[in-house]
LOBA-615862 format. One line per field, with one value per residue (C-alpha): x, y, z; residue number from 1. Coordinates in nm, 4 decimals, padded with zeros to 6 digits, always signed. Layout:
LOBA-615862
xx: (X/...)
yy: (Y/...)
zz: (Z/...)
num: (NUM/...)
***
This chain:
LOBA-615862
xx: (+00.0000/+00.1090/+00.2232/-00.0095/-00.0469/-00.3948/-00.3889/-00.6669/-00.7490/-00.9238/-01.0422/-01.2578/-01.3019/-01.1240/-00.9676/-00.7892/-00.5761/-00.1782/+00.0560/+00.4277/+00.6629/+01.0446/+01.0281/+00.8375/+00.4782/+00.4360/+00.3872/+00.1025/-00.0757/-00.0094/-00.1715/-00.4840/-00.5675/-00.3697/-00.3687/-00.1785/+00.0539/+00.3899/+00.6576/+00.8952/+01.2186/+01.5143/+01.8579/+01.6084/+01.7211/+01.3585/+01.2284/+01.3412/+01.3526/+01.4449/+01.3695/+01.7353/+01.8463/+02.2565/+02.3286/+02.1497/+02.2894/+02.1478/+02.1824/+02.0638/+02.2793/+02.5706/+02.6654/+02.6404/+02.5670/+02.6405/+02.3655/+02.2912/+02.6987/+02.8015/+03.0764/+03.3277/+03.3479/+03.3425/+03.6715/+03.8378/+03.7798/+03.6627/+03.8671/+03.7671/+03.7052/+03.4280/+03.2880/+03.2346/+03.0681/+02.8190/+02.7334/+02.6787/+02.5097/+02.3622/+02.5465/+02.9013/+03.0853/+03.1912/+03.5223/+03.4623/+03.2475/+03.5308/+03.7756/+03.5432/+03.5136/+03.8539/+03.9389/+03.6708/+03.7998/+04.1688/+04.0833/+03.9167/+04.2719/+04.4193/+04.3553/+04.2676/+04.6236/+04.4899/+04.4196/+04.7919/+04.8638/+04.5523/+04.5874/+04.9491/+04.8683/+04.6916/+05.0952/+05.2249/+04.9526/+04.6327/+04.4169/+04.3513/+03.9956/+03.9329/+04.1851/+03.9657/+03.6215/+03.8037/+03.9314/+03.5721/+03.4467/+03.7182/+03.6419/+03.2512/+03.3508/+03.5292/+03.2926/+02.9343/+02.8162/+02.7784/+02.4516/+02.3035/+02.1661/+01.8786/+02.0972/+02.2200/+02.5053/+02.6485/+02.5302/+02.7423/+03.0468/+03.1090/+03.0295/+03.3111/+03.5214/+03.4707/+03.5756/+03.9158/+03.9382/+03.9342/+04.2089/+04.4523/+04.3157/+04.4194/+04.7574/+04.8321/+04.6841/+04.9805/+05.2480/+05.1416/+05.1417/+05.4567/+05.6221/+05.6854/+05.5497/+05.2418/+05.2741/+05.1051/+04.9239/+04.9653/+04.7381/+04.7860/+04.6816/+04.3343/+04.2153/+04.3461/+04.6938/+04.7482/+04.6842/+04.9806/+05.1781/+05.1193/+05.1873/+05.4893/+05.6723/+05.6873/+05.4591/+05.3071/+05.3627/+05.1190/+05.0219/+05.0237/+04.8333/+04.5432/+04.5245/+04.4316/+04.1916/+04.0442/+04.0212/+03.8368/+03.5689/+03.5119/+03.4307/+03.2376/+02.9062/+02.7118/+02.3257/+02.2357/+02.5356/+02.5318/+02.7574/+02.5432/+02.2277/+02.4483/+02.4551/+02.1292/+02.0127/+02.1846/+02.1298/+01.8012/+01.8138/+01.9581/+02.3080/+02.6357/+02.7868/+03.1026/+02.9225/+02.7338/+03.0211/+03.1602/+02.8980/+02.9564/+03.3120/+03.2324/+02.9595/+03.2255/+03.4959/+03.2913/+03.4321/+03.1148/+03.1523/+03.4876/+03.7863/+03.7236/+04.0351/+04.2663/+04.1116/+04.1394/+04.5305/+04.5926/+04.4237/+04.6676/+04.9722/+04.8785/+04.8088/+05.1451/+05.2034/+04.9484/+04.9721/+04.8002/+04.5139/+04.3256/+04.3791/+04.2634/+03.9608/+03.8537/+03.9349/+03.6771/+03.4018/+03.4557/+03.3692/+03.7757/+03.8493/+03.6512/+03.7333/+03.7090/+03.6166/+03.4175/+03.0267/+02.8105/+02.4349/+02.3537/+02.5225/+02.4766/+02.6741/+03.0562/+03.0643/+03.1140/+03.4034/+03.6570/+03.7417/+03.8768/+04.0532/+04.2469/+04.3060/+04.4595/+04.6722/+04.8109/+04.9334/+05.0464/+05.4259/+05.4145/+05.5912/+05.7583/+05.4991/+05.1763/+05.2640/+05.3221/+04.9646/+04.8431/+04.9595/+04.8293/+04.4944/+04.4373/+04.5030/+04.2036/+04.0031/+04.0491/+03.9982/+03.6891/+03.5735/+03.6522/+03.4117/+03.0242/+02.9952/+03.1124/+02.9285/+02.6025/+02.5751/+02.6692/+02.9730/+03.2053/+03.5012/+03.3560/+03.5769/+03.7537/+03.9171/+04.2059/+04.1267/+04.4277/+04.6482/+04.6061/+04.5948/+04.9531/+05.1313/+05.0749/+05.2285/+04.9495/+04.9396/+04.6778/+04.5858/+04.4708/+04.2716/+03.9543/+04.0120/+04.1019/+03.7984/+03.5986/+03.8162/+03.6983/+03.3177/+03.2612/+03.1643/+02.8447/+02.7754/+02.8103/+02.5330/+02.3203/+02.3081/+02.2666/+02.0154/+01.8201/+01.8123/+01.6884/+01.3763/+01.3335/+01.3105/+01.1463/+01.3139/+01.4175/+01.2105/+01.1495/+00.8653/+00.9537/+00.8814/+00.8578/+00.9680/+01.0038/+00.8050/+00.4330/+00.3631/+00.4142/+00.3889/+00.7004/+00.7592/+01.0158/+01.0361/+01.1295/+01.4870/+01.7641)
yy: (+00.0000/+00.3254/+00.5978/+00.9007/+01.2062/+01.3975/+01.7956/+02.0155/+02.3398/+02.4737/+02.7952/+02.5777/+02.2280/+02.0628/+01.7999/+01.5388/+01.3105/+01.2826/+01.0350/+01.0511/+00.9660/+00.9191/+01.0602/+01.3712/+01.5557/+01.6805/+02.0736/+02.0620/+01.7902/+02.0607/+02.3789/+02.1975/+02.2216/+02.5205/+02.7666/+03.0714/+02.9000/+02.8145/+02.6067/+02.8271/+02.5963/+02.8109/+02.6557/+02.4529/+02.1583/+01.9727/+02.0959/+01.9024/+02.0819/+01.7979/+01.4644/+01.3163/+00.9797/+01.0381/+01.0065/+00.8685/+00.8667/+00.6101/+00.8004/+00.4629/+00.2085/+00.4507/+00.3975/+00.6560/+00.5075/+00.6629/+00.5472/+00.2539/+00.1422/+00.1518/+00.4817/+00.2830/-00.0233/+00.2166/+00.3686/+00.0206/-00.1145/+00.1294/+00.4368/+00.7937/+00.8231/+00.4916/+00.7023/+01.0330/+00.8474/+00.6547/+00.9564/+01.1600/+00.8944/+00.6849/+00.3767/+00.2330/+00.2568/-00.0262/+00.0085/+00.2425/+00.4520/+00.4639/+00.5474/+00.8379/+01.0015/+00.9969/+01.1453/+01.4160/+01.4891/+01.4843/+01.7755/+01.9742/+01.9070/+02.1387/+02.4639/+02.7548/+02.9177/+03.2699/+03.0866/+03.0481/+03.3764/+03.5091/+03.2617/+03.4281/+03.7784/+03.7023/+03.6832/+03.4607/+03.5605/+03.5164/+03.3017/+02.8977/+02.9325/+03.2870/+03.2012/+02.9060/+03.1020/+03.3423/+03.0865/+02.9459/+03.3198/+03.3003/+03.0304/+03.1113/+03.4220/+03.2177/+02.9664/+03.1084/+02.7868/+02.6795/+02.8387/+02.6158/+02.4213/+02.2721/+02.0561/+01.7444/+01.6832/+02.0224/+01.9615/+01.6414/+01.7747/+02.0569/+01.8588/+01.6291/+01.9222/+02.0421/+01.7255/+01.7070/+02.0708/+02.1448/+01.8851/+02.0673/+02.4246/+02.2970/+02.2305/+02.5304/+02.7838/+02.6621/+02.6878/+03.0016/+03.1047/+02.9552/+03.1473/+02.8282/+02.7808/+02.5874/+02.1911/+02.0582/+01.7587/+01.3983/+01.1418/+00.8216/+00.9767/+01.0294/+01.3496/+01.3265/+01.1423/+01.3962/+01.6616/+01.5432/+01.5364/+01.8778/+02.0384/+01.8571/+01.7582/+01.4387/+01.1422/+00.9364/+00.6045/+00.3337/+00.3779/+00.7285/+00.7562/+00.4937/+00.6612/+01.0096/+00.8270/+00.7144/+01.0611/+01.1854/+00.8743/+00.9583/+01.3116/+01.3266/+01.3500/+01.3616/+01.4234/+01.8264/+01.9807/+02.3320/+02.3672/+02.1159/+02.3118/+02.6413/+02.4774/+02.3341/+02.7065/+02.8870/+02.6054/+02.6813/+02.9570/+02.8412/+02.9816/+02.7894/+02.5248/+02.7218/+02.9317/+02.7123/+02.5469/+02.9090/+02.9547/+02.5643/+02.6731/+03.0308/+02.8110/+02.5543/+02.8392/+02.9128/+02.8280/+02.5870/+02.3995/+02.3400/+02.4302/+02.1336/+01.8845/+02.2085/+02.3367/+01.9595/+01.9388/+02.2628/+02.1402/+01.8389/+02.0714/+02.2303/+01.9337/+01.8464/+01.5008/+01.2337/+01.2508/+01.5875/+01.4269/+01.3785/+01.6811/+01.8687/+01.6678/+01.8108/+02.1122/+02.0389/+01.9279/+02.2032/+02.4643/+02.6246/+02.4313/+02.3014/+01.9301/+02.0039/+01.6612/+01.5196/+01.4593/+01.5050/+01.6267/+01.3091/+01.0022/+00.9408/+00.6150/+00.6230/+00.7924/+00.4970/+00.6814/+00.7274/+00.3587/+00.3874/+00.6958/+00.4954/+00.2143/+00.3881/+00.5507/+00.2637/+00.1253/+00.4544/+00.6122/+00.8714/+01.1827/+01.2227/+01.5024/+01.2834/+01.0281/+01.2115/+01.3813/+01.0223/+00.9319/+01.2447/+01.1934/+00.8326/+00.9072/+01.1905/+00.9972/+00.7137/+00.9980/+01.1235/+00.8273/+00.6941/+00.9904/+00.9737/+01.3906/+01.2167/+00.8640/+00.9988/+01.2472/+00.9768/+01.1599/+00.9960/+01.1441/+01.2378/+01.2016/+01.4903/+01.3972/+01.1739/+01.3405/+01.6268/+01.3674/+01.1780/+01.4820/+01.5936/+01.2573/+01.2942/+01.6232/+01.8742/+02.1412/+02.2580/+02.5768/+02.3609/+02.1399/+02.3425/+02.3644/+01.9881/+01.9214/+02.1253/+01.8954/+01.5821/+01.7339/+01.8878/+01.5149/+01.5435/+01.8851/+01.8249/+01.4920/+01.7269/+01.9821/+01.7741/+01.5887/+01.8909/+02.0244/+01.6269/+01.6781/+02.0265/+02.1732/+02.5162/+02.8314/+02.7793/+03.1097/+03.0264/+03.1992/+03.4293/+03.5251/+03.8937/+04.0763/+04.4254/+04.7229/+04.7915/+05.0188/+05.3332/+05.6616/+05.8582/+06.2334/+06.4802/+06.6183/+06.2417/+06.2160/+06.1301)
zz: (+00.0000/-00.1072/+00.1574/+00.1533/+00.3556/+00.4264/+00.4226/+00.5479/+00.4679/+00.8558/+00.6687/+00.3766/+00.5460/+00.2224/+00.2965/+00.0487/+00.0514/-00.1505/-00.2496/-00.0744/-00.3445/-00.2711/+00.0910/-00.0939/-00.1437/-00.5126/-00.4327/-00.7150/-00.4881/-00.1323/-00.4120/-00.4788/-00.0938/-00.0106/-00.3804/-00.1836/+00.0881/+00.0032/+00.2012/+00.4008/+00.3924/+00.4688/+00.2602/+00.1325/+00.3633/+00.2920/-00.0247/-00.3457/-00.6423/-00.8984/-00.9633/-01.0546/-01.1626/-01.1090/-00.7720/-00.4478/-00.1019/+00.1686/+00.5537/+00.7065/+00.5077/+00.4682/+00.1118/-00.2213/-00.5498/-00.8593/-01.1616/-00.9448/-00.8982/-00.5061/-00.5295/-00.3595/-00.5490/-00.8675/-00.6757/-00.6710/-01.0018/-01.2639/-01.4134/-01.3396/-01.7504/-01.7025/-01.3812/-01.5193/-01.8634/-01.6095/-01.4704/-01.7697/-02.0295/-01.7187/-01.8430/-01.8132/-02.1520/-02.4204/-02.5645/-02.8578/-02.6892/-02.4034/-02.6787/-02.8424/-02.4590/-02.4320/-02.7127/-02.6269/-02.3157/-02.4183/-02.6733/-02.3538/-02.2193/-02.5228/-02.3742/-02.5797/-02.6471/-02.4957/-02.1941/-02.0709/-02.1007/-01.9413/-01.6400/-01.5951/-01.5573/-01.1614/-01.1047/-00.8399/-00.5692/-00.7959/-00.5913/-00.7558/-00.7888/-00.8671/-01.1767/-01.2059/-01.2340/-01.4793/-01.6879/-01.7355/-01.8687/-02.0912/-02.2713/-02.2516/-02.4492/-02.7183/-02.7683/-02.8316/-02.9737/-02.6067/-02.5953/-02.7627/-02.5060/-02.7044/-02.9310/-02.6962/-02.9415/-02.8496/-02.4712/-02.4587/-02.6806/-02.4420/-02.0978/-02.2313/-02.3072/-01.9786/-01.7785/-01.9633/-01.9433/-01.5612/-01.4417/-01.6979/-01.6335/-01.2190/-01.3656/-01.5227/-01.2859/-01.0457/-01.3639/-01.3514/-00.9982/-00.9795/-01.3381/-01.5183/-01.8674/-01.9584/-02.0240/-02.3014/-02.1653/-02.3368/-02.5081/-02.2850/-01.9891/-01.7968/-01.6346/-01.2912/-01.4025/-01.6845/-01.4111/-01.2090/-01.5274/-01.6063/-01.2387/-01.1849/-01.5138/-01.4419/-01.5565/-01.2248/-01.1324/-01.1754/-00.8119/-00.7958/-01.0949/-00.9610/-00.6399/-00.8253/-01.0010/-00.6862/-00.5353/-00.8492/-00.8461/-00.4820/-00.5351/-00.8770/-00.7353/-00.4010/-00.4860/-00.4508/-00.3222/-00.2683/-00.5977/-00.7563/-00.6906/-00.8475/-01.1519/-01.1695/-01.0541/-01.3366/-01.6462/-01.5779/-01.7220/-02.0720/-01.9375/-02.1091/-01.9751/-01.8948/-01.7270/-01.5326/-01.4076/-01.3254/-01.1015/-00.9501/-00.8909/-00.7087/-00.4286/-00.3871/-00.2865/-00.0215/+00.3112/+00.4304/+00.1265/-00.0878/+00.1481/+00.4049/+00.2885/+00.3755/+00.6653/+00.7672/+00.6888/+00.8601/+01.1956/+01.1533/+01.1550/+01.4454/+01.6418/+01.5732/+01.7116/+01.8099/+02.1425/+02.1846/+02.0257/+02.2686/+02.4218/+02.1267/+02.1142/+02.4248/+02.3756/+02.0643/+02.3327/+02.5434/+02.2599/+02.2193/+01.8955/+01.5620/+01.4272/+01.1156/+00.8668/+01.1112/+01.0483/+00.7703/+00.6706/+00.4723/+00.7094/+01.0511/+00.9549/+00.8984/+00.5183/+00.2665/+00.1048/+00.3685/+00.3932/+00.0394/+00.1152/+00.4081/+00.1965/-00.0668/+00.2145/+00.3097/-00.0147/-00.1444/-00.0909/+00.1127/+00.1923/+00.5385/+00.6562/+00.5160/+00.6816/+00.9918/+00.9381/+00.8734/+01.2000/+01.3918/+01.1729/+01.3312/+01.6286/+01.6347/+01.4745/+01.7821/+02.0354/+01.9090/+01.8767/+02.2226/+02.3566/+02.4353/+02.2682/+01.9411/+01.9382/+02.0784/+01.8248/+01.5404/+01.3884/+01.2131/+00.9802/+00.6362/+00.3002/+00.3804/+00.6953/+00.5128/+00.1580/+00.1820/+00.3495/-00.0022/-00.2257/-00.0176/-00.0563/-00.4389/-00.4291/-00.4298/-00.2284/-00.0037/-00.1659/-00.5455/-00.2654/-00.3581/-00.7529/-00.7388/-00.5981/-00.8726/-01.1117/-01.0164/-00.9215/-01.2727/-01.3946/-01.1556/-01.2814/-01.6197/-01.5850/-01.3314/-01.6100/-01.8994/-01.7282/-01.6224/-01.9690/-02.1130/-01.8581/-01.9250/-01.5925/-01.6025/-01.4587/-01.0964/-00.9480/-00.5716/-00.3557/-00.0428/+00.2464/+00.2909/+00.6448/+00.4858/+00.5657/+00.4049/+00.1666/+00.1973/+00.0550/-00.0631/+00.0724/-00.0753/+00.2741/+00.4139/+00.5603/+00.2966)
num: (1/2/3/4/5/6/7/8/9/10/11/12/13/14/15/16/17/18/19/20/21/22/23/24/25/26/27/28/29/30/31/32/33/34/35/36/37/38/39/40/41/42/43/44/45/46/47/48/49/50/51/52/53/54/55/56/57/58/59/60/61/62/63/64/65/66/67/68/69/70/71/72/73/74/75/76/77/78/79/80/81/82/83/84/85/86/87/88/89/90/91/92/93/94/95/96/97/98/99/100/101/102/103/104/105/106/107/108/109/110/111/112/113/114/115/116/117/118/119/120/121/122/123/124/125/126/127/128/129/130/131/132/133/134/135/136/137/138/139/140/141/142/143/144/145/146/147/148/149/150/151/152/153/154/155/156/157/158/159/160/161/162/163/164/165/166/167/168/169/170/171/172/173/174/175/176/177/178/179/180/181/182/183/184/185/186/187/188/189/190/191/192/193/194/195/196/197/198/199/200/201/202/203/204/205/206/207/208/209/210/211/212/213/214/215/216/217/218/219/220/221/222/223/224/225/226/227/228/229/230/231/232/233/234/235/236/237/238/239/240/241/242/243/244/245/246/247/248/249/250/251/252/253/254/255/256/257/258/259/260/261/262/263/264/265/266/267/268/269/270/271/272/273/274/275/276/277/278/279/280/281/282/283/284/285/286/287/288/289/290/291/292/293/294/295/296/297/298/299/300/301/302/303/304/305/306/307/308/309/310/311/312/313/314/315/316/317/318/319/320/321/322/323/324/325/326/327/328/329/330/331/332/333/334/335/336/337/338/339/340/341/342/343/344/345/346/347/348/349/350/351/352/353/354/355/356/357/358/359/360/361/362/363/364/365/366/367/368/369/370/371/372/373/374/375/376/377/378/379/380/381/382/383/384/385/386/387/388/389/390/391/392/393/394/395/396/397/398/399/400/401/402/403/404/405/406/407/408/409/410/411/412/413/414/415/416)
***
């Protein structure tokens, strides 16, 4: 028997009855009852504005599937190239179509010539993603066939575009903070390994290169984000892809969303050494200090990615201050979770807690944490927009509720 919900109207005496569908109440269902109230849900925390098919999370069982796939098992056995297909065309890929996306998203890789010598006028001190954004409106402004959004060959040509493009656009925006030359990126290598490539000159390891690939799977998608929602938010409006993922990139730099992983690695330096762990942890309960990377919105579970992040920690070669941080890292995690504020409360570390450790063994520095992250995330916005645009969801406009004075009438004598 279906779940259903009854709403009366105390004013008229109607009463009728709606379906629940998904956890959710169809607002046309709630208008029939109620024609002039509207739901008041500041951040939106429990209204749903989409119906998606990409990603699901499950709070009770703790796990995150992507199209179906558990997210974690996709980390261990498929390639970031596979993932970010899956998400955007709903199914894995055979070989030639794996060989066409590649291809696409190797091109995306070949940045616009103008591009390098835009990125390098911020100077050393331009800030990763405001170069980022920037680079975006570039190429928006040299490619005004992106506004075609109606044609789904030129939707899918430029979301593949995009996910080659932002690993490399990552790689260069530290060239040029750092006043080395741009490095043209090479044809055997995925996103996240030619990304490593490019910042560093030299081409990974096997291990190295899986790891990255790892990372990326882990963070392509996690349902509605608040970056997510950006780009839903502005492709409704028939914006450009570039664009879109512009806006993406400028919720992400926000400091409650995108800059966890580094605010994460900097609490590890100051702890220092494990065995002020657990002093730091109650310093945490007693309201002096913020453990950062530690609970989530969605899972009251332990989050079904950071068990992959640890396992690829402990296979991969690390550098003498990760592994020190992986050390200090363990040992907070044990203390918090030794104590009745933390287990009553049913927080666990979320994928960011060990995600900078990873990202710093590899050799990328906490300040591209945030611009990495957009890297590997702009294969969920891509499939959010593309997907949004396939169902033809109308112009995100939301209600209000006004607190603002009533009318009133103007005065030329009225103070200034």
């Amino acid at each position: 028997m279906s779940e259903t919900i009854t709403i009366t109207h105390d004013r008229s005496g109607r009463s009728e009855r709606v379906p629940i569908t998904g956890g959710t109440v169809d607002v046309s269902d709630w208008h029939r009852v109620l024609p002039d109230v509207s739901l008041h849900d500041p951040a939106l925390r429990h209204t749903s504005g989409w119906s998606s098919g990409v990603t699901r999370s499950s709070a009770e069982h703790g796990r995150l599937y992507y199209r179906g796939y558990p997210a974690d098992e996709l980390a261990e056995s498929s390639t970031y190239l596979e993932t970010a297909y899956l998400l955007l065309h709903g199914e894995l890929p055979d070989a030639g179509q794996l060989a066409q996306w590649r291809r696409r998203t190797l091109d995306g890789a070949r940045l616009d010539a103008g591009i390098h010598p835009h990125l390098r006028t911020f100077g050393r001190d331009g800030r990763p993603m405001g170069m980022l954004i920037s680079a975006l409106g570039y190429t928006s402004a040299l490619r005004p066939d992106a506004r075609d959004t109606d044609d789904a060959r030129s939707r899918h040509g430029h979301a593949a575009r995009i996910v080659g493009m932002l690993p490399a656009l990552v790689a260069d925006i530290q060239r040029a903070r750092s006043g080395r030359p741009p490095r043209p990126p090479v044809d055997d290598l995925s996103p996240p390994a030619g990304m490593l490539y490019q910042l560093t000159g030299r081409r990974p390891d096997t291990v190295a290169a899986r790891a990255l690939e790892t990372l990326f799977i882990l963070q392509a998608d996690h349902e509605q984000s608040c970056s997510t929602t950006a780009m839903r938010v502005v492709g409704s409006a028939h914006a450009d892809p570039y664009s879109c993922v512009a806006a993406a990139c400028a919720a992400m730099d926000g400091s409650r969303h995108g800059g966890a992983a580094a605010e994460t690695v900097a609490m590890f330096r100051r702890i220092h050494e494990p065995d002020r762990a657990a002093g730091y942890i109650h310093s945490v309960i007693a309201g002096g200090a913020r453990l950062h990377g530690f609970g989530h919105r969605v899972y009251k579970r332990p989050d079904p990615r950071v068990a992959a992040v640890r396992a690829l920690l402990d296979r991969l070669a690390a550098t003498d201050e990760s592994r020190a941080l992986y050390a200090v890292a363990t040992e907070v995690e044990r203390a918090a979770r030794s104590e009745d504020y933390f287990v009553s409360r049913n927080l666990f570390p979320n994928l960011d807690f060990y995600l900078g450790i990873g990202y710093l063994a590899l050799g990328v520095a906490p300040e591209l944490y945030t611009v990495a992250f957009a890297a590997a995330r702009v294969s969920g916005w891509v499939a959010h927009w593309c997907e949004s645009r396939e169902r033809e969801d109308g112009l995100v406009r939301p209600r209000q509720r006004y607190v603002g004075r009533d009318a009133r009438s103007f005065s030329p004598d009225s103070p200034q």
